[in-house]
N, CA, C and O of each residue as an XYZ file, in Angstrom:
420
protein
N       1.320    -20.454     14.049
C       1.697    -20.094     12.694
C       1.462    -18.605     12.447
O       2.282    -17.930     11.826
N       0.118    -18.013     13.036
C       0.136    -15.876     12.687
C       1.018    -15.811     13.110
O       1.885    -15.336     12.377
N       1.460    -16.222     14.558
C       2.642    -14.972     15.862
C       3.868    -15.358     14.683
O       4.642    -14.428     14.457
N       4.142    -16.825     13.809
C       5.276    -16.615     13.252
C       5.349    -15.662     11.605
O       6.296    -15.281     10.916
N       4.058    -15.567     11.484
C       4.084    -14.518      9.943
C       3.896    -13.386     10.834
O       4.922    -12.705     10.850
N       2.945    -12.906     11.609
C       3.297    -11.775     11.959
C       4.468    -11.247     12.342
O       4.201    -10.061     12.534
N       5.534    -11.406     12.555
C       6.738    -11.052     12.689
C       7.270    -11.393     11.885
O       8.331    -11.894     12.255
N       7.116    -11.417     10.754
C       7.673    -11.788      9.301
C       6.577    -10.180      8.638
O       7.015     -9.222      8.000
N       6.127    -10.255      8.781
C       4.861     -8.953      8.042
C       5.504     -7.229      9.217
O       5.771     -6.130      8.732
N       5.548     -7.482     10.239
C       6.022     -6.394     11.173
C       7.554     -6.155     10.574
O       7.648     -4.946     10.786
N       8.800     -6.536      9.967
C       9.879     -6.893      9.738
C      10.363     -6.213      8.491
O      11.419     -5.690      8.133
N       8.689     -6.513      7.755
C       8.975     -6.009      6.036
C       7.910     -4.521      6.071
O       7.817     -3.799      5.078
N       7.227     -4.259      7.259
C       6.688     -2.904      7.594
C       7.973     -1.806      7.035
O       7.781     -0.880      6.247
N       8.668     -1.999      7.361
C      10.158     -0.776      6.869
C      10.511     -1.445      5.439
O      10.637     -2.584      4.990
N      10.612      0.051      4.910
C      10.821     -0.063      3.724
C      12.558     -0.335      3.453
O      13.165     -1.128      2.734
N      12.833      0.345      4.059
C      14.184     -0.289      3.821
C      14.743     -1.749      4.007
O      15.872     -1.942      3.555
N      13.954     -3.037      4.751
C      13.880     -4.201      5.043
C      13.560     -4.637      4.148
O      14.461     -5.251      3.576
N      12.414     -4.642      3.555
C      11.784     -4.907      2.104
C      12.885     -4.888      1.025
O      13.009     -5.789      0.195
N      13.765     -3.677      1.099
C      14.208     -3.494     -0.109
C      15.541     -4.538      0.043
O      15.823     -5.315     -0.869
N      16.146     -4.484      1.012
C      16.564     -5.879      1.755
C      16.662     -6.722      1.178
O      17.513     -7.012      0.338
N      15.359     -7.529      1.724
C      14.862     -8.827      1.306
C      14.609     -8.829     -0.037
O      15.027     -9.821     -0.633
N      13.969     -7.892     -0.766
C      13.857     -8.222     -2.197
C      15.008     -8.938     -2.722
O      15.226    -10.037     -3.231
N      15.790     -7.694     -2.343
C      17.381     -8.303     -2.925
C      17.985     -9.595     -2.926
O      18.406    -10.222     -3.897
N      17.976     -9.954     -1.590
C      18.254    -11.745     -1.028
C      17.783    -12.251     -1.462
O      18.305    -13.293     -1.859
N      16.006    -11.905     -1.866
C      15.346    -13.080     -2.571
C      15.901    -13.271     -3.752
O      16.091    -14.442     -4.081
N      16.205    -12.448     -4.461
C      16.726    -12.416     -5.621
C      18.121    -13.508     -6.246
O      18.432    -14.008     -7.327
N      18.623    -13.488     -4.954
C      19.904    -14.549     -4.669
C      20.680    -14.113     -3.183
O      20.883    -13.024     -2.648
N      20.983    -15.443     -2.828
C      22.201    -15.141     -1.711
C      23.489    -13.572     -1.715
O      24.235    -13.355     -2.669
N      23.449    -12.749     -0.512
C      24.594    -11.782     -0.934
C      24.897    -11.817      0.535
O      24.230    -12.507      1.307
N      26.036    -10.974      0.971
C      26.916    -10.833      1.808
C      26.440     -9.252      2.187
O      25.852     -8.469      1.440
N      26.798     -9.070      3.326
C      26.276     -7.882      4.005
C      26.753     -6.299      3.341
O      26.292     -5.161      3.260
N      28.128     -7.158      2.892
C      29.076     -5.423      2.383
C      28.845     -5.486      0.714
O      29.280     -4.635     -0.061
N      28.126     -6.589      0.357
C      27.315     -6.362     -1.121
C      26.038     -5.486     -0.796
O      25.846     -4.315     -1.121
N      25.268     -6.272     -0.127
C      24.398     -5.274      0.520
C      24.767     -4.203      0.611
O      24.559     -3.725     -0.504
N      25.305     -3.280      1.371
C      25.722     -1.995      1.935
C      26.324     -1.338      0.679
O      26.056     -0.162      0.430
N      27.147     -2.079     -0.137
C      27.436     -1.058     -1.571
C      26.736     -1.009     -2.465
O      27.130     -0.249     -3.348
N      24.885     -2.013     -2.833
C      24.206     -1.647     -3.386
C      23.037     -0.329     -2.919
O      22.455      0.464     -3.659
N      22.957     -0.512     -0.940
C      21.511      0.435     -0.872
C      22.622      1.498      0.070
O      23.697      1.100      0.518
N      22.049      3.000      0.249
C      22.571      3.872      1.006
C      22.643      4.059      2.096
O      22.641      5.215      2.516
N      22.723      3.094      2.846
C      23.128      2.951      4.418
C      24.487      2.263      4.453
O      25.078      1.792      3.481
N      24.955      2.279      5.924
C      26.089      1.889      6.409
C      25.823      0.069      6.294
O      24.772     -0.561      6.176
N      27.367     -0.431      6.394
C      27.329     -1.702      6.715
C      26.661     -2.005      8.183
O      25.782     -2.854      8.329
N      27.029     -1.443      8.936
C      25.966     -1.534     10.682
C      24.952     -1.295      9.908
O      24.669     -2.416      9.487
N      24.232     -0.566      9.453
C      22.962     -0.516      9.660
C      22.148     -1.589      8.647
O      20.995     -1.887      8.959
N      22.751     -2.170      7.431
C      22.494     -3.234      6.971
C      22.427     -4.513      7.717
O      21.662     -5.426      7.407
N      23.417     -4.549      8.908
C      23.569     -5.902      9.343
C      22.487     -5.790     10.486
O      21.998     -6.851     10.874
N      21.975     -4.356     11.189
C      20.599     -4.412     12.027
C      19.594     -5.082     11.600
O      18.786     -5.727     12.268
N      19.668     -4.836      9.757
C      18.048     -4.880      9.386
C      18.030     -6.794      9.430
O      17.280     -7.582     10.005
N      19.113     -6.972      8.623
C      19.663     -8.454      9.066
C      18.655     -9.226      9.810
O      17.640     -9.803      9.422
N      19.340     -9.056     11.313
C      19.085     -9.111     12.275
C      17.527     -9.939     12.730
O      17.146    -11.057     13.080
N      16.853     -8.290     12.405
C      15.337     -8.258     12.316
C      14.657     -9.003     11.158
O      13.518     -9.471     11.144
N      15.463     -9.014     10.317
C      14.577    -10.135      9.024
C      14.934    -11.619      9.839
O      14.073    -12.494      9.927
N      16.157    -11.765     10.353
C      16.970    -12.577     10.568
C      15.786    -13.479     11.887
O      15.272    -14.578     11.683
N      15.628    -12.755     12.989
C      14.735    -12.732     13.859
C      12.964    -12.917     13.592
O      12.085    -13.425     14.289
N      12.952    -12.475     12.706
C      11.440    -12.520     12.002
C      11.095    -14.239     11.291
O      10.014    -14.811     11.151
N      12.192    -14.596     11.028
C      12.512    -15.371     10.362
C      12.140    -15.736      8.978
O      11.548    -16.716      8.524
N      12.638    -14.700      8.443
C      12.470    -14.356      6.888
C      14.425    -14.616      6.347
O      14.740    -14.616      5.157
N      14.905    -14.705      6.873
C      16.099    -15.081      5.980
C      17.548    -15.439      7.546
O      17.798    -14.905      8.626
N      18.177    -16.756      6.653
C      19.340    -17.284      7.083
C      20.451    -17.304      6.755
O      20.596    -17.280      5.533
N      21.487    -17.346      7.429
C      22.632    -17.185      7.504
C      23.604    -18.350      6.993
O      23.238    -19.500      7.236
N      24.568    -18.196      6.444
C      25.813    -19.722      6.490
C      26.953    -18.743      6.706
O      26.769    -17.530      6.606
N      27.940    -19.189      6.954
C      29.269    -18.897      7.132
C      30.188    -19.289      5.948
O      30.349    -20.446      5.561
N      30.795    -18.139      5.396
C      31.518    -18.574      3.857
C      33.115    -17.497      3.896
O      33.383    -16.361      3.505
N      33.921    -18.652      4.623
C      35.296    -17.531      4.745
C      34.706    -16.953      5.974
O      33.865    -17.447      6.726
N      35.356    -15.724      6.036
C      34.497    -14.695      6.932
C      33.759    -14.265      6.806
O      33.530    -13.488      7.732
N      32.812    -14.269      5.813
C      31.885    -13.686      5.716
C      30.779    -14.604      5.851
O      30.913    -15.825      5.785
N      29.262    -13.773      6.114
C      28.168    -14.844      6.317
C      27.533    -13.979      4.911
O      27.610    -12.857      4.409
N      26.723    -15.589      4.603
C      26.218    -15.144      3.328
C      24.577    -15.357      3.917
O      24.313    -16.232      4.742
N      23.735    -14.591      3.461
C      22.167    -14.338      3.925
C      21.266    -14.668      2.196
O      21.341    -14.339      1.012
N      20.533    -15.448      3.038
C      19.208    -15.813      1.974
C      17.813    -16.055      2.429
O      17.650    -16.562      3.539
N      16.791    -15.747      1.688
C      15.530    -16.392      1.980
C      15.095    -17.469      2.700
O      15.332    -18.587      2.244
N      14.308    -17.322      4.080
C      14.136    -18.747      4.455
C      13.062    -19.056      4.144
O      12.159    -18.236      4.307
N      12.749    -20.484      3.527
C      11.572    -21.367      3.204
C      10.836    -21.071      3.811
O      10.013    -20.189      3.564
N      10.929    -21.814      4.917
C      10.122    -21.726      6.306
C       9.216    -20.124      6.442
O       8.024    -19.827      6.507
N      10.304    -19.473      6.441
C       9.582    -17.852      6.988
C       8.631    -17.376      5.862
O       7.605    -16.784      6.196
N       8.917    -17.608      4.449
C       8.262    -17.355      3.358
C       6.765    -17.736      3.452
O       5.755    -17.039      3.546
N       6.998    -19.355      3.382
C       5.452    -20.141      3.670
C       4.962    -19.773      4.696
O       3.799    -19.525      4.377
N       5.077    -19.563      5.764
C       4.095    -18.512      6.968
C       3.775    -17.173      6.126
O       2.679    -16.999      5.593
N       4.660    -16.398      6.069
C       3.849    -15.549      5.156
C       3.016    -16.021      4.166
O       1.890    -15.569      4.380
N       3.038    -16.751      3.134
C       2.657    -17.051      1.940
C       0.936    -18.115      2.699
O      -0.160    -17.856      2.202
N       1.001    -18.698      3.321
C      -0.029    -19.044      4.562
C      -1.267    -18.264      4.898
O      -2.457    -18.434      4.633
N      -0.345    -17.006      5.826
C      -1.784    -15.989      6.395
C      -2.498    -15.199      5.147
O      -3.651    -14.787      5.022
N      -1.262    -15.147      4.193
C      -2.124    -14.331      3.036
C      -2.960    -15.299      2.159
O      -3.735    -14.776      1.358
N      -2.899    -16.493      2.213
C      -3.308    -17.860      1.655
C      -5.460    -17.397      2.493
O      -6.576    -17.181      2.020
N      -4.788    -17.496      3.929
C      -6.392    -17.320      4.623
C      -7.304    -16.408      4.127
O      -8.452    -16.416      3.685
N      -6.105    -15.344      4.423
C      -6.718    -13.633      4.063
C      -7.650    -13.667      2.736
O      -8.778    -13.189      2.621
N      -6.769    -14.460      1.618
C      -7.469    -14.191      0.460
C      -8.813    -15.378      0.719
O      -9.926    -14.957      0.406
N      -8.732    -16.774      1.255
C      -9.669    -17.448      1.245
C     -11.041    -16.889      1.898
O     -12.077    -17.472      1.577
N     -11.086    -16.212      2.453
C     -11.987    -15.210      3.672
C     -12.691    -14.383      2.787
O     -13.881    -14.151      2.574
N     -11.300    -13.893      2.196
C     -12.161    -12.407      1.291
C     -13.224    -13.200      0.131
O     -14.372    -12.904     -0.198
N     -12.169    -14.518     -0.407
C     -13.729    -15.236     -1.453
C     -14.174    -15.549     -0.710
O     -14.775    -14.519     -0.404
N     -14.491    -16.353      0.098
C     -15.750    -16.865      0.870
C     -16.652    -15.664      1.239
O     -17.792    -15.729      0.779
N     -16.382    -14.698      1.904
C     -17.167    -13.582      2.039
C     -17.985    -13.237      0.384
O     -19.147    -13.469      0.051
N     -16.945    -12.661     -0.350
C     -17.756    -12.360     -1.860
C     -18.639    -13.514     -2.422
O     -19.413    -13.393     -3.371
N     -18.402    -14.720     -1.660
C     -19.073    -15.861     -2.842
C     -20.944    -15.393     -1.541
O     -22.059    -15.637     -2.003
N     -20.834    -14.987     -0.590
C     -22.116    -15.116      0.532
C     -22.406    -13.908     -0.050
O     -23.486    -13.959     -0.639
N     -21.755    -12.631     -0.129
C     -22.626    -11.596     -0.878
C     -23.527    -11.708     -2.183
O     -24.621    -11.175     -2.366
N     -22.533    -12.841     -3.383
C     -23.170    -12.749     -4.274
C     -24.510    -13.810     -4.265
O     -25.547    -13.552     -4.878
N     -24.327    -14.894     -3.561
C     -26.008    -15.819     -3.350
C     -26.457    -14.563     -2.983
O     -27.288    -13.918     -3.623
N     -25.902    -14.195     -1.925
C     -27.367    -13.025     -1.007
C     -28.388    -12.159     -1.853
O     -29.584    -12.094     -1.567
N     -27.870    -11.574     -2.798
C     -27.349    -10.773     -3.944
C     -28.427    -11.203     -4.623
O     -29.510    -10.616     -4.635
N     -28.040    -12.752     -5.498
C     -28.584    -13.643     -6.389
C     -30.298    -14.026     -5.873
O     -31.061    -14.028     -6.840
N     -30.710    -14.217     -5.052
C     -31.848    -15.239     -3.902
C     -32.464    -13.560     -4.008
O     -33.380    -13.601     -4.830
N     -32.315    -12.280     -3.540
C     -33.240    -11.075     -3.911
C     -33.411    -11.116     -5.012
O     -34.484    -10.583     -5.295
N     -32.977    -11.430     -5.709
C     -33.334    -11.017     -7.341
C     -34.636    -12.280     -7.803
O     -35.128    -12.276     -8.931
């Protein structure tokens, strides 16, 4: 489950991927919607694709000729997961500082 958020977290490292995905999350769009909302080329929209695509942060359907791209469940909840730990760690740590903390006093 990390090796699959970590390549979901390595993916959204570029800011331009992020800005990406925000978008998709936002709703399903097509690559040349993409490309006439952010300032890159259609190639270079359909790279980042790719790499979200690969990360497995968002999927594809086929609509006409065109493929339409959205959020994947799946890739979300792995992310939504390691940061689930991350934060459980960080309280568990703060809850042992504050006894420690509490028991000197």
């Amino acid at each position: 489950m990390f090796a699959y958020a970590a390549a979901g977290f390595a993916a959204l490292g570029d800011p331009t991927r992020r800005e990406i995905f925000a978008r998709i999350a936002e709703r399903p769009r097509a690559v040349g919607e993409l490309a006439r909302e952010l300032p890159i080329s259609r190639p270079a929209v359909s790279q980042h694709l790719r790499v979200l695509k690969d990360a497995g942060l968002v999927m594809d359907r086929a609509e006409g000729n065109r493929r339409i791209y959205q959020a994947d469940p799946a890739g979300l909840a792995a992310l939504r997961a390691q940061l689930d730990t991350f934060w459980n760690q960080a309280l568990a740590t703060f809850e042992q500082v504050v006894d420690h903390d509490t028991k000197e006093e």
